[in-house]
py3Dmol code that shows the C-alpha trace and the ligand (Angstrom):
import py3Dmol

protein = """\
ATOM      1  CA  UNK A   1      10.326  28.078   6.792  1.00  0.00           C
ATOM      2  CA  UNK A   2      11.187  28.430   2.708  1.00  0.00           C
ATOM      3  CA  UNK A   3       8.316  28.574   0.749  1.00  0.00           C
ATOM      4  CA  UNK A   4       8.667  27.496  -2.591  1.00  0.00           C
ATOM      5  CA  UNK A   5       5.832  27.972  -4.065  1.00  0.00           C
ATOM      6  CA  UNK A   6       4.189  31.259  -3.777  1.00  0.00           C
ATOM      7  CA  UNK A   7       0.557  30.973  -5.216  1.00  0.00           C
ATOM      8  CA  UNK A   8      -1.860  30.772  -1.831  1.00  0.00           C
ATOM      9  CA  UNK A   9      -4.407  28.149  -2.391  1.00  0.00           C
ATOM     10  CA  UNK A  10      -7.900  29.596  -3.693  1.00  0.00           C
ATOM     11  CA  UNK A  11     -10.290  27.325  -2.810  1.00  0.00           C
ATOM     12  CA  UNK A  12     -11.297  26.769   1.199  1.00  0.00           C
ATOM     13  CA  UNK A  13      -9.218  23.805   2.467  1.00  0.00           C
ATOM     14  CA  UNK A  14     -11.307  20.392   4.042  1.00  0.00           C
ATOM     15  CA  UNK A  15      -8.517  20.270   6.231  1.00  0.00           C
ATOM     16  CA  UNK A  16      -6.588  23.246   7.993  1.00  0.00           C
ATOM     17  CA  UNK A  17      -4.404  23.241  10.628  1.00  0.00           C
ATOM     18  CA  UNK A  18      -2.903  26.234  12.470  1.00  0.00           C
ATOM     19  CA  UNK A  19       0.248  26.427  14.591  1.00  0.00           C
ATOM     20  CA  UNK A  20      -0.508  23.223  15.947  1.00  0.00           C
ATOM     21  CA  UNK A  21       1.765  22.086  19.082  1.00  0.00           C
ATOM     22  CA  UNK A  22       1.619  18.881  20.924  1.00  0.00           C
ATOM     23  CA  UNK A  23       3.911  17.514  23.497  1.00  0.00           C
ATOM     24  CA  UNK A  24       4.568  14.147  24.614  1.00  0.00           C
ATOM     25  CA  UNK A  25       4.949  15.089  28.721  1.00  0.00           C
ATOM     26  CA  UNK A  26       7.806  17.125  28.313  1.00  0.00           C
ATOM     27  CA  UNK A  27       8.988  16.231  24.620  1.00  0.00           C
ATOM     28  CA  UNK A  28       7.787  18.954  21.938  1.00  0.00           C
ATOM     29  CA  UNK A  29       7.103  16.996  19.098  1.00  0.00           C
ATOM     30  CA  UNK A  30       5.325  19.729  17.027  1.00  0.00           C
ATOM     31  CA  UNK A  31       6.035  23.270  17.671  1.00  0.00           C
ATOM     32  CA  UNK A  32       3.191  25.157  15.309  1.00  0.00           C
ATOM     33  CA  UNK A  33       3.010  24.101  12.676  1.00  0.00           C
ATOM     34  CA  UNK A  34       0.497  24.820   9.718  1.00  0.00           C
ATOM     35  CA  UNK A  35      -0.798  23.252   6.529  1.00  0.00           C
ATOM     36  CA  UNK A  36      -3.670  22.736   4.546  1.00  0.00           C
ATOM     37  CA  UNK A  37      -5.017  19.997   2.282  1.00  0.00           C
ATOM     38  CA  UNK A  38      -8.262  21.302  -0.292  1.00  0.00           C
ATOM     39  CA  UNK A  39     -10.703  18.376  -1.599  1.00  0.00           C
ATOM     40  CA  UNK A  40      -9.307  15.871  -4.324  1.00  0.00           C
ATOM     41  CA  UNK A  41      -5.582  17.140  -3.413  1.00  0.00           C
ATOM     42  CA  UNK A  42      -2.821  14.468  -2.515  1.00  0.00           C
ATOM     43  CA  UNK A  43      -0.896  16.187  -0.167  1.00  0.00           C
ATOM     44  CA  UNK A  44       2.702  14.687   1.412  1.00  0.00           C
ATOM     45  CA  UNK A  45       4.069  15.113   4.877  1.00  0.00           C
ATOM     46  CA  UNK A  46       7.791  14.120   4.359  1.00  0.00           C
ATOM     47  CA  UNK A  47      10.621  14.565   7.080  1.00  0.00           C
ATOM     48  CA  UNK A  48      13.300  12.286   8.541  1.00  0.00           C
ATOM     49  CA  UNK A  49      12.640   9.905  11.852  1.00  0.00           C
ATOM     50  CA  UNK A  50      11.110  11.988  14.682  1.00  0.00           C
ATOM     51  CA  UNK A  51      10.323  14.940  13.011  1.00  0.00           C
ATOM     52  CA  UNK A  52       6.266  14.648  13.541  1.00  0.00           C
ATOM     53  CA  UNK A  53       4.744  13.273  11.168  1.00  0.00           C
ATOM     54  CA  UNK A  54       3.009  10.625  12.611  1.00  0.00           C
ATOM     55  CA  UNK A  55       2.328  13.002  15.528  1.00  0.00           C
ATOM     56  CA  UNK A  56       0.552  15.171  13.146  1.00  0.00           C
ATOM     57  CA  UNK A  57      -1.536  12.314  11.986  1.00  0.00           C
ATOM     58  CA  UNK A  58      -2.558  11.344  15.464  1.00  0.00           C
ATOM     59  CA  UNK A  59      -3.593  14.710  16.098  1.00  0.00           C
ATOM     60  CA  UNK A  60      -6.274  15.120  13.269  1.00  0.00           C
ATOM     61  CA  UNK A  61      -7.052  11.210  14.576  1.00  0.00           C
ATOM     62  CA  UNK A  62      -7.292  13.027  18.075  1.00  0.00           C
ATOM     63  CA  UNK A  63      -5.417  10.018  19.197  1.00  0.00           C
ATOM     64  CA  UNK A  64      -3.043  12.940  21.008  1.00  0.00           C
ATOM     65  CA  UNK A  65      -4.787  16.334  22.235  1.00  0.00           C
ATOM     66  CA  UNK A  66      -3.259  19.402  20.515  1.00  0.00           C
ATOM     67  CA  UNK A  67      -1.499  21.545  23.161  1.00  0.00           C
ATOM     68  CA  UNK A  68      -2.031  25.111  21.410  1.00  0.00           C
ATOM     69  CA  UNK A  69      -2.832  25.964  17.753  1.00  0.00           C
ATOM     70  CA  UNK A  70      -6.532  24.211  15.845  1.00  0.00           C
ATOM     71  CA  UNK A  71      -7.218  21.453  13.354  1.00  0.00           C
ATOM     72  CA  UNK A  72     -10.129  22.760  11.522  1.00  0.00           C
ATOM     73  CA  UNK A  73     -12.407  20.408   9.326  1.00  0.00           C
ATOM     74  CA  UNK A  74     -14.294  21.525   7.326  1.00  0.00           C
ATOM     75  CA  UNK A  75     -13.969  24.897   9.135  1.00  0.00           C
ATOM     76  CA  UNK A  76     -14.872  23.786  12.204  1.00  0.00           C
ATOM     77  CA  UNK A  77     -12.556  22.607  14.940  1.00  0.00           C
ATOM     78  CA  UNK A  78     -11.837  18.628  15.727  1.00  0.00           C
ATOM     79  CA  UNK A  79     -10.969  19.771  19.529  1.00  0.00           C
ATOM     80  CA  UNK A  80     -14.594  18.729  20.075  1.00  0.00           C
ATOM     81  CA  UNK A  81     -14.396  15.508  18.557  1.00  0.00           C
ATOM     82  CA  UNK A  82     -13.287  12.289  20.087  1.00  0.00           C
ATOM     83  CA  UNK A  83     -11.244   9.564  18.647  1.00  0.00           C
ATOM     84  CA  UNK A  84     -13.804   7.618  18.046  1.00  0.00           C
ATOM     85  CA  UNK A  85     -15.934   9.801  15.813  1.00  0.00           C
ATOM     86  CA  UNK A  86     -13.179  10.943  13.340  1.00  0.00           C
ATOM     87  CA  UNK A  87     -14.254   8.041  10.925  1.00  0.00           C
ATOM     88  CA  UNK A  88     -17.681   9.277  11.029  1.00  0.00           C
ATOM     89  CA  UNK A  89     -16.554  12.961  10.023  1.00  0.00           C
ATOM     90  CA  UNK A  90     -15.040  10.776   6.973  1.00  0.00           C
ATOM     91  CA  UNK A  91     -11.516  10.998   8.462  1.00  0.00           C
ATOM     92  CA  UNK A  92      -9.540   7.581   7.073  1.00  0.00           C
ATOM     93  CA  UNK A  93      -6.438   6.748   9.485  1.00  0.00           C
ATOM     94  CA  UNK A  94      -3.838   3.719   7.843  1.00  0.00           C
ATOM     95  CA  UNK A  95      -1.404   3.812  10.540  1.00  0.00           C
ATOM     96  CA  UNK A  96       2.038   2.914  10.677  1.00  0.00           C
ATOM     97  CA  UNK A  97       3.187  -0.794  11.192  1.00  0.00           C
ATOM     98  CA  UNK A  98      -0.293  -1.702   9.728  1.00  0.00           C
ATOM     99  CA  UNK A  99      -2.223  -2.620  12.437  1.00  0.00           C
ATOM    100  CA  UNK A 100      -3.925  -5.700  11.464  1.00  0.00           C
ATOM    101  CA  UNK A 101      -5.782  -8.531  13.105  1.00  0.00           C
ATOM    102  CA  UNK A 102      -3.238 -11.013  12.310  1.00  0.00           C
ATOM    103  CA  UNK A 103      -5.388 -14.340  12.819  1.00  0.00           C
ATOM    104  CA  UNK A 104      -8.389 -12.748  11.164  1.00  0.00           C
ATOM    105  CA  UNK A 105      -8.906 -13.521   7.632  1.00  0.00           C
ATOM    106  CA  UNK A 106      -8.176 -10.996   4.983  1.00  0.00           C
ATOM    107  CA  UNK A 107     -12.020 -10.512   4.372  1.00  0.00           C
ATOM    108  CA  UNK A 108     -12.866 -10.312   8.352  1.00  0.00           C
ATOM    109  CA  UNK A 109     -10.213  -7.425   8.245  1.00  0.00           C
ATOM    110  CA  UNK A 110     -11.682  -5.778   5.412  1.00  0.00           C
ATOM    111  CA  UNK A 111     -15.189  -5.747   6.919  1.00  0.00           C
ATOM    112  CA  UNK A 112     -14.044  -4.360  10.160  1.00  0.00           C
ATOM    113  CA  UNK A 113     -13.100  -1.612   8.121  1.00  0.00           C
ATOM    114  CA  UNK A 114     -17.023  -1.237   7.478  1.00  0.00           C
ATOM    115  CA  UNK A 115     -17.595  -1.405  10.949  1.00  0.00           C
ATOM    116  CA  UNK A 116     -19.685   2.036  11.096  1.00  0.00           C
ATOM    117  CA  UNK A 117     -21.394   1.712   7.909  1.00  0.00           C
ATOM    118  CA  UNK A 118     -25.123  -0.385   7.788  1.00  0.00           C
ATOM    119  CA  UNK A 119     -25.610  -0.192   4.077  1.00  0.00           C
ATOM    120  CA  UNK A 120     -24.799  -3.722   3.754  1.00  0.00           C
ATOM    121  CA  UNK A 121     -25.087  -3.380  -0.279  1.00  0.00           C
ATOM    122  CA  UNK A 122     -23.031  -0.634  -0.074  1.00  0.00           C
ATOM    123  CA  UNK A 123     -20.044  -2.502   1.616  1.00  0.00           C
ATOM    124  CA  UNK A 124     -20.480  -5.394  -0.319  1.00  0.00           C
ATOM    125  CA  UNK A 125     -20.051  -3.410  -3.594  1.00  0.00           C
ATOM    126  CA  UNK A 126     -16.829  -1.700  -1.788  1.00  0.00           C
ATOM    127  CA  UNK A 127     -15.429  -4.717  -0.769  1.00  0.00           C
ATOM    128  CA  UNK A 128     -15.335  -6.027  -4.639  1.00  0.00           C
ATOM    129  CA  UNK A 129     -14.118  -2.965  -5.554  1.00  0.00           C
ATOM    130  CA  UNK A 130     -11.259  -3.226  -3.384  1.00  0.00           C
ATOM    131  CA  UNK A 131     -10.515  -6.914  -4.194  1.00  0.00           C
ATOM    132  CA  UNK A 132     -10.724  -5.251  -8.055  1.00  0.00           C
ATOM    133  CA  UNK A 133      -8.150  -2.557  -6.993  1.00  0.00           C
ATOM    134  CA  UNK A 134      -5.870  -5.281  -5.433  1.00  0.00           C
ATOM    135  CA  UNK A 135      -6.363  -8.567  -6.850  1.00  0.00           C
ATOM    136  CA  UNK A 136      -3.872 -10.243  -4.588  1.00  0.00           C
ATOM    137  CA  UNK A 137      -6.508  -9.373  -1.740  1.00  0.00           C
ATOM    138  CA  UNK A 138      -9.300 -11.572  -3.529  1.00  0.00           C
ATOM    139  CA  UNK A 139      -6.822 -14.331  -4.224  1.00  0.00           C
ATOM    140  CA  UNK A 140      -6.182 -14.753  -1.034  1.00  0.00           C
ATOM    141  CA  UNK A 141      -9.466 -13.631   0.793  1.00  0.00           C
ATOM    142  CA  UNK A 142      -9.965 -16.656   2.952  1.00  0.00           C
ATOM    143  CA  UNK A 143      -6.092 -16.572   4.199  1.00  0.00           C
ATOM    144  CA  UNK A 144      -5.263 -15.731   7.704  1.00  0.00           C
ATOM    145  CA  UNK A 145      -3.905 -11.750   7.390  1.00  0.00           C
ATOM    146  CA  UNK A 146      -0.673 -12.432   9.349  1.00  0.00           C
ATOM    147  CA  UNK A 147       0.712 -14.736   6.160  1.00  0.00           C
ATOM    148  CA  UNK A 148       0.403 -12.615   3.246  1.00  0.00           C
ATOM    149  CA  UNK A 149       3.720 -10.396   2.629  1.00  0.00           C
ATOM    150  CA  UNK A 150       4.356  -7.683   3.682  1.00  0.00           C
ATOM    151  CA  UNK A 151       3.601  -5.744   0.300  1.00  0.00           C
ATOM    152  CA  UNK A 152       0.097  -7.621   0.668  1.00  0.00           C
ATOM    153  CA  UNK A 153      -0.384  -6.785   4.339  1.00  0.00           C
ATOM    154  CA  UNK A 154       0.188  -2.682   3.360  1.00  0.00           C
ATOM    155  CA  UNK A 155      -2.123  -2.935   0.461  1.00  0.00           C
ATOM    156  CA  UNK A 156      -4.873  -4.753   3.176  1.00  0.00           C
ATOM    157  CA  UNK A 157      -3.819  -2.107   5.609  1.00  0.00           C
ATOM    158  CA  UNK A 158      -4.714   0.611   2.904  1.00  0.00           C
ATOM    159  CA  UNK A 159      -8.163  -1.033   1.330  1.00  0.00           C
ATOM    160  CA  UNK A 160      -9.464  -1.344   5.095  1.00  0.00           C
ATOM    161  CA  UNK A 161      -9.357   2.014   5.273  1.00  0.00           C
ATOM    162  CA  UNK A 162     -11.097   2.230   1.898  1.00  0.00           C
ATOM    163  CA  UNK A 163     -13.634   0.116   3.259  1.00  0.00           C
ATOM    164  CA  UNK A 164     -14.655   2.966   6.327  1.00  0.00           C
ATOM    165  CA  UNK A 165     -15.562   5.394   3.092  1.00  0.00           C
ATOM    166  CA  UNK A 166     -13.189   8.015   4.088  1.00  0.00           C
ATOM    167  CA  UNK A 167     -13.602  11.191   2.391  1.00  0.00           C
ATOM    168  CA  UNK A 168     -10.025  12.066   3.553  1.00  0.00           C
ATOM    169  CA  UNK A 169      -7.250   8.644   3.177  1.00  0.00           C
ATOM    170  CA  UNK A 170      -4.331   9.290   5.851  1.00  0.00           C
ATOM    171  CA  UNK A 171      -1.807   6.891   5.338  1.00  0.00           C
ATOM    172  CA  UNK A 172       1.894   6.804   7.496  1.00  0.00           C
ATOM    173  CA  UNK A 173       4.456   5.435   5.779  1.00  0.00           C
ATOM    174  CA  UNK A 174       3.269   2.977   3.596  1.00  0.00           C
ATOM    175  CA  UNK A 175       6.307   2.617   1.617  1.00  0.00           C
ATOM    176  CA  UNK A 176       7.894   1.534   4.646  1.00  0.00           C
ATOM    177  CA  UNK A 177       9.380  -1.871   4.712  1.00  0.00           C
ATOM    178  CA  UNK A 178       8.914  -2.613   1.352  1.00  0.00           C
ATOM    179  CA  UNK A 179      10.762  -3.560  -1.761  1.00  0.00           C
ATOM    180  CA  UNK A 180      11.373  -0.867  -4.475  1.00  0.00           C
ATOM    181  CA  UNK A 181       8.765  -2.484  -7.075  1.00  0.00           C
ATOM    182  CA  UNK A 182       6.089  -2.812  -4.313  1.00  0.00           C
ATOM    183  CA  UNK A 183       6.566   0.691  -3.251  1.00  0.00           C
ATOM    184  CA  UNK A 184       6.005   1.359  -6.932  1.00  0.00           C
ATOM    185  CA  UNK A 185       2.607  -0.289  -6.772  1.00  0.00           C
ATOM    186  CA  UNK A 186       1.836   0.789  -3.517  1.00  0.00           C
ATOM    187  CA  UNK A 187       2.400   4.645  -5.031  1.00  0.00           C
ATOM    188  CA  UNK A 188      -0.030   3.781  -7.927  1.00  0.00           C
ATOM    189  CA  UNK A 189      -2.638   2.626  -6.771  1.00  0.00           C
ATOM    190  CA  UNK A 190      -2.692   5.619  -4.599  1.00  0.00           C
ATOM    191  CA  UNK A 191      -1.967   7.753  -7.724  1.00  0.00           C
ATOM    192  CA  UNK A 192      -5.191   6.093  -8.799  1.00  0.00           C
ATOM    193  CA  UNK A 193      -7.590   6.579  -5.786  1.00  0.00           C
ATOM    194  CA  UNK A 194      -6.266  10.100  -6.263  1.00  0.00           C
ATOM    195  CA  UNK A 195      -7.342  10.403  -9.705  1.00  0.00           C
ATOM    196  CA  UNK A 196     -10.690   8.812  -8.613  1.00  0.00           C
ATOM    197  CA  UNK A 197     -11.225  11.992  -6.747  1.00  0.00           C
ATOM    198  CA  UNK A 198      -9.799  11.068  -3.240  1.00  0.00           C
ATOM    199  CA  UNK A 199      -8.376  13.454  -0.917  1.00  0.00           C
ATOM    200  CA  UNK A 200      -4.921  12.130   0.785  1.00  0.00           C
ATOM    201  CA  UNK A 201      -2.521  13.015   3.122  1.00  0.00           C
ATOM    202  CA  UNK A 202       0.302  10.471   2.758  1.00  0.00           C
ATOM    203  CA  UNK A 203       3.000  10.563   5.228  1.00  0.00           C
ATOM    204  CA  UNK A 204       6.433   9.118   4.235  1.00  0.00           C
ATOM    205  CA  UNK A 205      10.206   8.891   4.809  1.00  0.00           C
ATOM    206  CA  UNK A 206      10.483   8.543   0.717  1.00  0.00           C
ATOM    207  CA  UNK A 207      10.271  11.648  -0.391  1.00  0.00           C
ATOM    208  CA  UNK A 208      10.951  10.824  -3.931  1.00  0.00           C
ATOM    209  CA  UNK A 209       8.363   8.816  -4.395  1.00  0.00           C
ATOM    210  CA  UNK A 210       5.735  10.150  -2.659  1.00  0.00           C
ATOM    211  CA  UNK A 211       6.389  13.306  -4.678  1.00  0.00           C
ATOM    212  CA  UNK A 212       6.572  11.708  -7.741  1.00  0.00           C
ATOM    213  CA  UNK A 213       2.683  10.972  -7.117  1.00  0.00           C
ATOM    214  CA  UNK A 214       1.685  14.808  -4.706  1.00  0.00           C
ATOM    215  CA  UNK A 215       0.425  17.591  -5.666  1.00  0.00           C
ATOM    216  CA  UNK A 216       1.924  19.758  -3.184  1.00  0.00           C
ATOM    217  CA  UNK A 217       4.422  18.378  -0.294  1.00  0.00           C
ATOM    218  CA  UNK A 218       5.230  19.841   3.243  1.00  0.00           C
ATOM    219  CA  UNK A 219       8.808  18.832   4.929  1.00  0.00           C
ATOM    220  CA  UNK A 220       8.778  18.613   9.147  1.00  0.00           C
ATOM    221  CA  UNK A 221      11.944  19.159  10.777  1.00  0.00           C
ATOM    222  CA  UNK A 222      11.994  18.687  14.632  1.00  0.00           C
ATOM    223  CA  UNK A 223       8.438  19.389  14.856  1.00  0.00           C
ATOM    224  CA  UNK A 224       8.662  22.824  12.756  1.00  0.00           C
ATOM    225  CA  UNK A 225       7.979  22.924   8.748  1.00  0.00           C
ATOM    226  CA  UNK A 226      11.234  23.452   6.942  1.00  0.00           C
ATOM    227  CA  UNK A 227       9.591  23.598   3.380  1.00  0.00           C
ATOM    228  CA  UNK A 228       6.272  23.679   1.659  1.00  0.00           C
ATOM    229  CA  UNK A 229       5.050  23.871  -2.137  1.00  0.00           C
ATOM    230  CA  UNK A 230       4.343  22.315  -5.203  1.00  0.00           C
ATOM    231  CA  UNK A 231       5.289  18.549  -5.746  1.00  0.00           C
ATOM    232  CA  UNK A 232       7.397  19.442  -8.675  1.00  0.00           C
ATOM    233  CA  UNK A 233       8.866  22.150  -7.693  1.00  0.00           C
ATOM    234  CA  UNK A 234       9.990  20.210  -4.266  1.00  0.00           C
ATOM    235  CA  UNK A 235      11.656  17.492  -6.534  1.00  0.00           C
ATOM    236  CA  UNK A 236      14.120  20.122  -8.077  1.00  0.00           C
ATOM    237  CA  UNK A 237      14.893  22.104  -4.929  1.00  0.00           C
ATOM    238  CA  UNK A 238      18.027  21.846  -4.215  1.00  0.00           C
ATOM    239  CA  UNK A 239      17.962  21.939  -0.025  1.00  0.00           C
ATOM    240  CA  UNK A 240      15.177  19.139  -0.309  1.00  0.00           C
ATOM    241  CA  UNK A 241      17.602  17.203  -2.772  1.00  0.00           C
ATOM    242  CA  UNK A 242      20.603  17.513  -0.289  1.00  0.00           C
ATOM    243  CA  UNK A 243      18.777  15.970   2.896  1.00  0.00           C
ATOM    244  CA  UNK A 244      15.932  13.574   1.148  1.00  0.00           C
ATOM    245  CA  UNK A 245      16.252  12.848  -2.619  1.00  0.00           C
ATOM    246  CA  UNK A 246      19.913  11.734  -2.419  1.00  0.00           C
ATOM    247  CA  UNK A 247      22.106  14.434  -3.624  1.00  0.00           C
TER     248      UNK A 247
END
"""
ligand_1 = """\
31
ATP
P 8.872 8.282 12.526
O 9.042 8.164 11.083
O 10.040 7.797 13.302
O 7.553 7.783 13.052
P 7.778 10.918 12.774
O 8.190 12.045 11.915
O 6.488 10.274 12.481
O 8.929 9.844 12.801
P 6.796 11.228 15.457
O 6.582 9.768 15.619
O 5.617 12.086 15.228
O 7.813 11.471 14.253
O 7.646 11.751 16.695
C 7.918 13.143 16.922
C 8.672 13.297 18.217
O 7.844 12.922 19.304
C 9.929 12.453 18.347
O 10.882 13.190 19.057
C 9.472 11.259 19.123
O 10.536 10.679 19.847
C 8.450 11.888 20.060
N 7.391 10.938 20.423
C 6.544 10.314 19.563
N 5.664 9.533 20.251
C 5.968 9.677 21.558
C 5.428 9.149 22.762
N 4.378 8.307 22.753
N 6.008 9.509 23.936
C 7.052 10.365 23.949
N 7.595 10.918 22.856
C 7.078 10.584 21.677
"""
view = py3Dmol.view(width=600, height=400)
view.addModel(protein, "pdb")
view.setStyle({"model": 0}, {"cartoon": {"style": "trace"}})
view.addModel(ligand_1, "xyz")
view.setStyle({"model": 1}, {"stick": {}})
view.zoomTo()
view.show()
């Protein structure tokens, strides 16, 4: 692995994670690899189809069981931890492909993001703030999820998780699917929950634009990192340019 980047973080990470491996039965999909992510940093796991990213995801969700290495939070290991619980640790999860209830209305989705929390004042103020953050969402609050776009689904997959209080947003791939000026607004408004102070790790095949928004950026190759460092110094290197960033 390149590094491009020399200076070592300084402060301790929320989130560490050291030679982590995990195989599907016989398929390695991660081979040990290590990262970290510090509080209020917007990290980016980038890489090409099949390289792990989502893997890696799923693995701090303990939705897959690490087969060597640790996930640390917080300094002490998720190994413990069921799936379940992550959430309450303040873990956020926005998987791929969205994952809504379809039939559900946009507001029944957005409270069962809230499902853990009991301060009922609490999630009512979050849910305006989210229908604040995406207006589209309070438009159509009362509509069945399954016929906004999908631009409208993503930004009801993301404000779900908003809605669970995560003190760490993981999202996969939400740029995927979308049209160029939606993947523009999907990027800002996570450029401004950043700002706000939140901690993200956003997976995503557009490299471009998800470093246009990082602080710092990790590529996965096969299940091994190929490249870490700053955001802007990823955007001018010239092997990331070659394989992601179009020449
Ligand atoms: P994508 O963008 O396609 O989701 P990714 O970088 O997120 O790619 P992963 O989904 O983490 O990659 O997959 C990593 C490797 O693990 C791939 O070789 C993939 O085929 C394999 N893999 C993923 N899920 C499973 C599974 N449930 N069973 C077997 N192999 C799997």
């Amino acid at each position: 692995m390149s590094t491009v980047h020399t200076h070592a973080p300084s402060l301790p990470a929320v989130l560490q994670i050291e030679q982590l491996q995990v195989h599907y039965g016989s398929v390695q999909a991660l081979a040990g690899i290590s990262l970290t992510v510090q509080r209020g940093e917007l990290v980016t796991l980038l890489g090409s189809n099949g390289a792990g990213k989502s893997t890696t995801l799923r693995a701090i969700s303990r939705l897959v069981n690490a087969t060597a290495g640790r996930i640390l939070w917080h300094g002490a290991d998720l190994a413990a931890v069921p799936a379940h619980r992550t959430l309450k640790r303040g873990i956020g999860h926005c998987p791929e492909g969205r994952r809504l209830l379809n039939r559900q209305s946009v507001a029944f989705n957005l409270e069962l993001g809230a499902y853990l929390r009991r301060d009922r004042e609490g999630i009512a103020a979050d849910l305006e703030r989210c229908y604040g953050l995406f207006p589209r969402l309070a438009e159509r609050r009362q509509q069945q999820a399954g016929a906004l776009s999908g631009g409208e689904q993503q930004m009801l997959a993301i404000a779900r998780a908003l809605m669970g209080q995560p003190e760490l947003l993981m999202l996969d791939e939400p740029s995927l699917g979308l049209a160029p000026k939606l993947v523009t607004d999907v990027m800002t408004i996570l450029a401004e929950l950043h700002r706000s102070g939140l901690t993200i790790l956003l997976v995503e095949q557009n490299a471009q634009a998800a470093l246009e928004i990082a602080d710092r950026g990790y590529v996965l190759e096969a299940g091994r990192l190929h490249l870490n460092g700053q955001a802007s110094d990823l955007l001018r290197n010239p092997q990331l340019k070659a394989a992601y960033l179009g020449g």
